[in-house]
C-alpha positions as a Markdown table, in Angstrom:
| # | Residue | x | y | z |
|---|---|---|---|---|
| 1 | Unk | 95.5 | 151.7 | 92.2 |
| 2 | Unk | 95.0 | 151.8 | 96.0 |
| 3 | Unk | 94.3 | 148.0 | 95.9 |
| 4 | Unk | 97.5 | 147.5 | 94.2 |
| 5 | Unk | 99.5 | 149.5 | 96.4 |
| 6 | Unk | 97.9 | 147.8 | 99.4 |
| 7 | Unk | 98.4 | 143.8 | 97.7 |
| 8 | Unk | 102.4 | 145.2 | 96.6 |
| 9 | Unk | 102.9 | 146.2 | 100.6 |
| 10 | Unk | 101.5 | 143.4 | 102.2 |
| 11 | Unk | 103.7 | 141.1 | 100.3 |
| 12 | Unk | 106.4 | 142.8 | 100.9 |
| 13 | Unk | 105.9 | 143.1 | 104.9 |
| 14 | Unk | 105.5 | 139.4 | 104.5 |
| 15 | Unk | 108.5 | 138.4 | 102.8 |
| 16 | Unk | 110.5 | 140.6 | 105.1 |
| 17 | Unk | 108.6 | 138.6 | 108.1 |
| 18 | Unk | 109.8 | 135.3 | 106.4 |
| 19 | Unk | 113.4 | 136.6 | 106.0 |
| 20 | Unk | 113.3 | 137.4 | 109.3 |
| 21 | Unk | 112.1 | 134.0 | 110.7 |
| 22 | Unk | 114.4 | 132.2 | 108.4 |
| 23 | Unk | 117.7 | 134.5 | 109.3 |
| 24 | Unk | 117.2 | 135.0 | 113.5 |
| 25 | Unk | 116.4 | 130.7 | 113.9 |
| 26 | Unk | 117.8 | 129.4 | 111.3 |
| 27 | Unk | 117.8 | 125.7 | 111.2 |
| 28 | Unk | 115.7 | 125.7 | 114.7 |
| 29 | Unk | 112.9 | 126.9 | 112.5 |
| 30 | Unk | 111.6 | 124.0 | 111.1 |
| 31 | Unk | 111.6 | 122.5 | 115.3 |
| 32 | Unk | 109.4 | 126.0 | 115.6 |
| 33 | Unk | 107.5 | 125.4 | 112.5 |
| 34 | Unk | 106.7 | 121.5 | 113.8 |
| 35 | Unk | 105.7 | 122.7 | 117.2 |
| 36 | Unk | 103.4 | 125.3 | 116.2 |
| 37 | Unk | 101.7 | 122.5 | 113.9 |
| 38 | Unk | 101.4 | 120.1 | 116.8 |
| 39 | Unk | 100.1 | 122.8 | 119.3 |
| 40 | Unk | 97.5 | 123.6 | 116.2 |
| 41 | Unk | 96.7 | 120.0 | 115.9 |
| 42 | Unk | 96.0 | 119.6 | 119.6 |
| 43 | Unk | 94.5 | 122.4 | 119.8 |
| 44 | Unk | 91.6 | 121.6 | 116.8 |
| 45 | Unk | 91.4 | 117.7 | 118.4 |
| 46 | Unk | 90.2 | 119.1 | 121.3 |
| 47 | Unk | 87.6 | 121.6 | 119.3 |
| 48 | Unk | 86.4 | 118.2 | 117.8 |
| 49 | Unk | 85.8 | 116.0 | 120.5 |
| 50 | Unk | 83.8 | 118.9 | 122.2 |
| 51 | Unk | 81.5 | 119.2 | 119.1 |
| 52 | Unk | 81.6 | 115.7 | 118.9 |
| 53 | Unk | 80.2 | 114.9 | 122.7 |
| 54 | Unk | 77.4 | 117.9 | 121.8 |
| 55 | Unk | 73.9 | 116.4 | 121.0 |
């Protein structure tokens, strides 16, 4: 039952944090959604290359 409870809340704190992104940016949040990818992106090429140059 607690396990329930705790699964039901969590999606619903997440859909309200989706409904929020979605109604405060609007179309400007796919250009957020496609920065924070390429930031990722950088972000793991760089973790690569270092693990990469290790002997």
């Amino acid at each position: 039952m607690k396990d329930s409870f705790s699964l039901l809340l969590a999606g619903v704190v997440i859909a309200v944090v989706a409904w929020g992104f979605w109604h405060f940016l609007g179309a400007d949040g796919f250009a957020v959604l496609n920065i924070v990818a390429l930031v990722l992106l950088v972000a793991d090429n760089f973790r690569l290359r270092r693990q990469l140059k290790r002997p």
